[in-house]
Structures are given as C-alpha cells and as structure tokens.
Short mmCIF file of the C-alpha atoms (twelve columns), coordinates in Angstrom:
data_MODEL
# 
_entry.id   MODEL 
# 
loop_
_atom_site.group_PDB 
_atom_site.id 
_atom_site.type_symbol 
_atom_site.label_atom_id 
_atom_site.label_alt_id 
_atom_site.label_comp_id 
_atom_site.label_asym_id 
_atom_site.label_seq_id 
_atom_site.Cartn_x 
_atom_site.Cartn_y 
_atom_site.Cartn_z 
_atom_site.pdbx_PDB_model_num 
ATOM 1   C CA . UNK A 1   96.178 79.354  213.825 1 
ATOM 2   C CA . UNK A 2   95.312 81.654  216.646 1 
ATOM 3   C CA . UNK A 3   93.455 82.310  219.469 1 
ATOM 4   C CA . UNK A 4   92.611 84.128  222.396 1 
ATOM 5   C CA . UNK A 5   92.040 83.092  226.244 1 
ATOM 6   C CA . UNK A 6   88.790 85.657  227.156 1 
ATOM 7   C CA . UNK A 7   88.298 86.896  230.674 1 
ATOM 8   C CA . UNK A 8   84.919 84.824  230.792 1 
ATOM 9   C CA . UNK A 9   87.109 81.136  230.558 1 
ATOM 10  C CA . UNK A 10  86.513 80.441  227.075 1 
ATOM 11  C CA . UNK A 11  88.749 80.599  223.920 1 
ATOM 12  C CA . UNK A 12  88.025 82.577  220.989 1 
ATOM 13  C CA . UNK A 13  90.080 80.088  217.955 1 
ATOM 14  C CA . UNK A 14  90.845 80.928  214.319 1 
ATOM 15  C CA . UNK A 15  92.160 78.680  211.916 1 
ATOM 16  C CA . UNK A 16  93.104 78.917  208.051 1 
ATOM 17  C CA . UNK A 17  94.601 76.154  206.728 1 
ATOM 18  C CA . UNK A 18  94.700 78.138  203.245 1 
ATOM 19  C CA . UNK A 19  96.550 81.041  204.580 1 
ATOM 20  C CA . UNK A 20  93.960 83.710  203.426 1 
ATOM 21  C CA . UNK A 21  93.421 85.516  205.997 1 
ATOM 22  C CA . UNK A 22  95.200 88.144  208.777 1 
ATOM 23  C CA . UNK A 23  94.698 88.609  212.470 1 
ATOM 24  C CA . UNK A 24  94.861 92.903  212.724 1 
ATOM 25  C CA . UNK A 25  93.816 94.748  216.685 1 
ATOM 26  C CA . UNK A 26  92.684 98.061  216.187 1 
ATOM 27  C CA . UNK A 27  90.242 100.515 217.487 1 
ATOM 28  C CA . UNK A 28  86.728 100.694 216.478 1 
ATOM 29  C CA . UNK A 29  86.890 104.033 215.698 1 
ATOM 30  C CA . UNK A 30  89.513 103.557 212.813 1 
ATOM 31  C CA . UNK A 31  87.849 100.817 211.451 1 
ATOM 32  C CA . UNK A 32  86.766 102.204 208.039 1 
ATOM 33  C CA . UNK A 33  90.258 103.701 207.405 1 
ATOM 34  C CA . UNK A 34  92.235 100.808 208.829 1 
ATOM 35  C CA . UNK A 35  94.559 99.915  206.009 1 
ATOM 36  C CA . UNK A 36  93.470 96.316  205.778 1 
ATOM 37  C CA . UNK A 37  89.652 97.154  205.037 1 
ATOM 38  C CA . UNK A 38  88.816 100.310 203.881 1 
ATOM 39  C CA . UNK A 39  89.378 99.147  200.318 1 
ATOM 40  C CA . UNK A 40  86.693 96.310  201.102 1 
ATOM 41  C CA . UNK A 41  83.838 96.004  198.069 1 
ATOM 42  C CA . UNK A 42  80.439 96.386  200.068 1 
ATOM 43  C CA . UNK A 43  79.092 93.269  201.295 1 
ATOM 44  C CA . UNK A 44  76.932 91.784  199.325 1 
ATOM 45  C CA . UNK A 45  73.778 90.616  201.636 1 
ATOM 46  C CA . UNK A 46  73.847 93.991  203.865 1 
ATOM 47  C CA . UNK A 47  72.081 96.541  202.181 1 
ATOM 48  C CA . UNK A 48  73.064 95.440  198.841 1 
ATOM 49  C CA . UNK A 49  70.955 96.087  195.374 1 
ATOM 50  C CA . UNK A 50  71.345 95.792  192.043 1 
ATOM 51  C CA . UNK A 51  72.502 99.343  191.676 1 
ATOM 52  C CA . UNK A 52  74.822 99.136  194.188 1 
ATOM 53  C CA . UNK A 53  75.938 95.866  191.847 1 
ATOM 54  C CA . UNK A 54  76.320 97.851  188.608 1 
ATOM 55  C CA . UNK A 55  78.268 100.472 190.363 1 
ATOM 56  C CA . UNK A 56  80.645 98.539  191.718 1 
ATOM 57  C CA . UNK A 57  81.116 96.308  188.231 1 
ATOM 58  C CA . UNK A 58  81.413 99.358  186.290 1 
ATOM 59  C CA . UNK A 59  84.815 100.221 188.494 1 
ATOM 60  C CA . UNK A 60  86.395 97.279  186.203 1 
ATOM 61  C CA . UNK A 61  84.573 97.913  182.861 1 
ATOM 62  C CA . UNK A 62  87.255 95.599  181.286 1 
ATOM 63  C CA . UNK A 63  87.437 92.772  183.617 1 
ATOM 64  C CA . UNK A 64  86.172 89.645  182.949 1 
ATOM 65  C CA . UNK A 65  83.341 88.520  185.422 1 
ATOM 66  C CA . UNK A 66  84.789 86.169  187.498 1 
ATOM 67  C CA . UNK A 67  87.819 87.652  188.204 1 
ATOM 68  C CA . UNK A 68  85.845 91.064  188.768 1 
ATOM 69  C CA . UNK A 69  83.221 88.821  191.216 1 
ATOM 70  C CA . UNK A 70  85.826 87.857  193.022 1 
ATOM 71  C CA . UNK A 71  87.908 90.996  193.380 1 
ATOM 72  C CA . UNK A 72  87.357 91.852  197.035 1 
ATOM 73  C CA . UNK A 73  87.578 95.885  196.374 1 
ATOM 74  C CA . UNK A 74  84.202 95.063  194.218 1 
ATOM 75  C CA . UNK A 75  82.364 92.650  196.122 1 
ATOM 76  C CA . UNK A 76  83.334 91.538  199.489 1 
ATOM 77  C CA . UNK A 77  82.921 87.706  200.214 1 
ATOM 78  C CA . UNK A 78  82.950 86.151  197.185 1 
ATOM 79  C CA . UNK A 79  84.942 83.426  195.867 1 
ATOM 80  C CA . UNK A 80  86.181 81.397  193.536 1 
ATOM 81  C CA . UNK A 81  83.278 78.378  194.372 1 
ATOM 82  C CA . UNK A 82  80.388 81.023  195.009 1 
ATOM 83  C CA . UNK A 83  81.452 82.767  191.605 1 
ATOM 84  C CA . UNK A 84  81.204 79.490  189.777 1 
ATOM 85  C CA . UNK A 85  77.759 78.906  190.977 1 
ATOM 86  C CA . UNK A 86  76.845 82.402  190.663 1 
ATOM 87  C CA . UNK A 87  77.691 82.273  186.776 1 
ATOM 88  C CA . UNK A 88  75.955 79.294  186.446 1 
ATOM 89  C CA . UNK A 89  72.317 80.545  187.805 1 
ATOM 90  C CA . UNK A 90  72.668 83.713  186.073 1 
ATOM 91  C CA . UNK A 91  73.811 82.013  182.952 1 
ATOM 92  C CA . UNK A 92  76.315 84.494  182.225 1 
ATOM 93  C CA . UNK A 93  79.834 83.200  180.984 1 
ATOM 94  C CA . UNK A 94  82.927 83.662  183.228 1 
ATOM 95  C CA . UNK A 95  84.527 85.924  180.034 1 
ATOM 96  C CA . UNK A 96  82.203 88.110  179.799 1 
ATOM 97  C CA . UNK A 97  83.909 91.297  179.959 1 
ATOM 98  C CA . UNK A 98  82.105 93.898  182.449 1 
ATOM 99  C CA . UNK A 99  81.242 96.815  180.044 1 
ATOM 100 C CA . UNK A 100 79.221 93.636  177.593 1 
ATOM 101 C CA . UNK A 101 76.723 93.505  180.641 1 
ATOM 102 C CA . UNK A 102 73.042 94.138  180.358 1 
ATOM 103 C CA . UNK A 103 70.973 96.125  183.127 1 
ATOM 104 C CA . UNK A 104 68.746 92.878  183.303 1 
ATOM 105 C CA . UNK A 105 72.150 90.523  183.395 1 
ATOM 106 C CA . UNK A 106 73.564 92.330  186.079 1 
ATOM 107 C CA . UNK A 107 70.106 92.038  187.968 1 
ATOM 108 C CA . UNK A 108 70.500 88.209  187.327 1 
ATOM 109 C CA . UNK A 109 73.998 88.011  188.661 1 
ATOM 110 C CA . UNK A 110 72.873 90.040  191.934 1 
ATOM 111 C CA . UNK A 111 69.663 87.959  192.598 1 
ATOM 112 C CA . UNK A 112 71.918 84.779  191.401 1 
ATOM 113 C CA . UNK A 113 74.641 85.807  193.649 1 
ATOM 114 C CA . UNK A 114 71.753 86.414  196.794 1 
ATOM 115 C CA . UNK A 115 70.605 83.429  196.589 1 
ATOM 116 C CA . UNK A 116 74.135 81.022  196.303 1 
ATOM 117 C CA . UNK A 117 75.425 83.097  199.479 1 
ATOM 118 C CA . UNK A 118 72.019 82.480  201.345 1 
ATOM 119 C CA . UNK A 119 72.461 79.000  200.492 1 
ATOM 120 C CA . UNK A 120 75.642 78.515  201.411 1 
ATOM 121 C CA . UNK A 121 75.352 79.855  204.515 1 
ATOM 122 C CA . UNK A 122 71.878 78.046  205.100 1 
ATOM 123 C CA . UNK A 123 74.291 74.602  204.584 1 
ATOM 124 C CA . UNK A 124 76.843 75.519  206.592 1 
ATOM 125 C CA . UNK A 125 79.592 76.245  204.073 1 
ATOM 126 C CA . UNK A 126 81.230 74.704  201.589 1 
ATOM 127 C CA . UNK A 127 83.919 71.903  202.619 1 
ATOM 128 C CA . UNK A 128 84.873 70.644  199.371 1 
ATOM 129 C CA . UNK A 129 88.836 71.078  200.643 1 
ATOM 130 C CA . UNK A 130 89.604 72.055  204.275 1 
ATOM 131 C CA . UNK A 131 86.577 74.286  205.866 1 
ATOM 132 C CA . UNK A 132 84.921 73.659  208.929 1 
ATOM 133 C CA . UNK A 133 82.724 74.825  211.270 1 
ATOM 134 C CA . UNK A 134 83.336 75.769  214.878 1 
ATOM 135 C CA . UNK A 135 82.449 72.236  215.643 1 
ATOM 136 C CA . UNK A 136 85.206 70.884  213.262 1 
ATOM 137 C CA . UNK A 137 82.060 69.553  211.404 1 
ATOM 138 C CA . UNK A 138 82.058 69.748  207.546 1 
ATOM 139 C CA . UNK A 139 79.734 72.345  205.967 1 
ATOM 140 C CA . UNK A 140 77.099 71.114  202.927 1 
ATOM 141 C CA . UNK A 141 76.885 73.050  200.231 1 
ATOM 142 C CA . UNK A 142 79.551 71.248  198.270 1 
ATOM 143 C CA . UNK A 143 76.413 69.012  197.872 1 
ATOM 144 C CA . UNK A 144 74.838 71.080  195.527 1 
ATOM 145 C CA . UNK A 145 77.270 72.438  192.908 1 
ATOM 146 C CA . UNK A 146 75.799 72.863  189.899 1 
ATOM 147 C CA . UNK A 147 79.097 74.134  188.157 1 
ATOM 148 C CA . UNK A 148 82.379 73.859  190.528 1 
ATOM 149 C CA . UNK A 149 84.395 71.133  190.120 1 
ATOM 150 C CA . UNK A 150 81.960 68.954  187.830 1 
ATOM 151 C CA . UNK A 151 84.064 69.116  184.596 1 
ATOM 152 C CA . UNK A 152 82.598 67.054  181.852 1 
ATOM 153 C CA . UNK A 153 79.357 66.537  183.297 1 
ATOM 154 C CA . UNK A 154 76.189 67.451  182.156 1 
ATOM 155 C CA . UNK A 155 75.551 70.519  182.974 1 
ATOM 156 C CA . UNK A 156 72.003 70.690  185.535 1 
ATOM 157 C CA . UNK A 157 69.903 73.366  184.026 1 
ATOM 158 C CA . UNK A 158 66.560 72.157  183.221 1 
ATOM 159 C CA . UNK A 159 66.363 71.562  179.393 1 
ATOM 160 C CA . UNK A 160 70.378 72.275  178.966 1 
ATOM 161 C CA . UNK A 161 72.083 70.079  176.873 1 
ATOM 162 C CA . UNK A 162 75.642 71.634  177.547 1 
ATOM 163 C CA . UNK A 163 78.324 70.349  179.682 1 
ATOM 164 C CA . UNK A 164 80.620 71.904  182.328 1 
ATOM 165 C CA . UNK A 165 83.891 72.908  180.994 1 
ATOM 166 C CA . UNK A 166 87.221 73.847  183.229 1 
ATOM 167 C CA . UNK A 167 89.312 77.022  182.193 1 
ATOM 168 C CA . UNK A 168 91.973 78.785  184.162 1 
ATOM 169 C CA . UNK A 169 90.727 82.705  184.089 1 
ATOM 170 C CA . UNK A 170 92.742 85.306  186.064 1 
ATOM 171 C CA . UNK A 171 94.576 82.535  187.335 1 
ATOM 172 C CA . UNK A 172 91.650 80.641  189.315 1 
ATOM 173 C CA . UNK A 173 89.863 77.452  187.671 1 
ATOM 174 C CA . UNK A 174 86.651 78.390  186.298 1 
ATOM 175 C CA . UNK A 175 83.691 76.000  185.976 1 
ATOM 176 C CA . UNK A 176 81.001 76.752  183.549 1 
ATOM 177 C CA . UNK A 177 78.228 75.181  180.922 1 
ATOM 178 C CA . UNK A 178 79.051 75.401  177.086 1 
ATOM 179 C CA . UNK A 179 75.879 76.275  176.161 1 
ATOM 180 C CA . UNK A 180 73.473 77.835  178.210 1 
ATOM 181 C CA . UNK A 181 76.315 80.520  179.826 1 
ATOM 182 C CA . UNK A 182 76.314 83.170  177.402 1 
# 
C-alpha cells in the first residue's frame, strides 16, 4: 500500500494486493531512460497498429504467444486474463510459436487484442481475484470471459463445438478452445 497526502487536502492511494507493482519518484525529463520503464513494450491502444504488432512479435520469433503477449518489453499492459481472451477472439492457440504467424493472424490478434482492452476498460476491470476500483467497487469484465477460467466448458464461439482446456505455458495457466484455436 501507499499513498500520498497532496497540498490540495486529498490523498492520492495505491494498493496491490498481488505485489506487481513499484512506487519509483523521478524527474520527467528522465522518464524514457528511467531504469524501470525504458524497456516498456509500446502500449497497445496509443498509437498502436498492426505493424507496430508484428514488429514487436518478431523480437521473440520463438516464443510461444502467450507468454510473448504478455512479456511487458513486447506489449505493455497485457496479462495473463486479457491474453486468454485475446487468443480466444483471434482463434489463435496459446503455442503457437511467433515465427508460425500469418500477416492476417497477427492483424487478428491486434484487432482481437483492441477490442478485449477497450472492453475491459469499458467494464471497469476485471475482479475475478482482488481488483478494485477507486471506489473499492468490483470491476465487470470477469462477466464476459469467453476463455479464462472456464475449463471444461463449452467453448462460446458461434458454431464451435470445442471446449476450453487449462494448460500451464511459461508458467501462467492458459485457457483456450480445442478446436477452433488453431
């Protein structure tokens, strides 16, 4: 936890229950050489395209998607939930290595991963564990996971007859459909 007593009365509080993050001070000026970002992926809705996409993917040619997605030199902001769900839309598989990508499925992960990161913002969040908002209120977008966390259920895709499967990958859970994730 931390937080700061401003000049104007009010409080400026942080809280990670999950230990993620770090509390740095440093001048403005230094900001993209400070130690703790300048290795920072771009992020991904400011001024983001599918170019910038393949660029970044092809600095870990051998990764496997999801760990690559969620590598935060590649792609700042996302995940282990957002990659799940990002996977899912685009209907590529979590194992896909990087350098098996197509032109057209990286343009499907980037509008996929657009459109999950819109909507979880647009829903507050996502509070399947501890996150909340300033307001201690829960976000919503736990209430539309296709993919995360809904092992052995059918998977949602219109005209899919797969289900969602569970796999550890780079160390994370991974949640993805049998069949229509290629």
């Amino acid at each position: 936890h931390f937080t700061i007593s401003l000049s104007n009365g009010k409080t400026l509080a942080f809280s990670d229950m999950r230990k993620f993050a770090k509390v740095t001070l440093f001048e403005t000026s230094t900001r993209d050489s400070h130690i703790d970002l300048k290795n920072l992926g771009p992020e991904p809705l400011s001024h983001f395209t599918p170019a910038h996409l393949a660029t970044q993917l092809s600095k870990k040619p051998r990764g496997l998607i999801k760990s690559v997605l969620m590598d935060q030199t590649v792609v700042a902001g996302v995940g282990n939930i957002y990659s799940d769900e990002i996977l899912w839309m685009s209907g590529i598989h979590p194992e896909r290595r990087v350098d098996t990508l197509t032109a057209t499925e990286i343009k499907k992960i980037f509008n996929s991963m657009i459109e999950v990161l819109k909507s979880g913002i647009e829903l507050g969040g996502d509070s399947m564990s501890d996150y909340r908002n300033i307001y201690g209120e829960r976000g919503g977008f736990q209430n539309s996971h296709k993919a995360y966390r809904r092992t052995k259920q059918a998977c949602l895709k219109k005209g899919c007859s797969g289900a969602i499967e569970r796999k550890i990958i780079g160390g994370r859970s991974a949640h993805f459909c049998n069949t229509h994730q290629k």
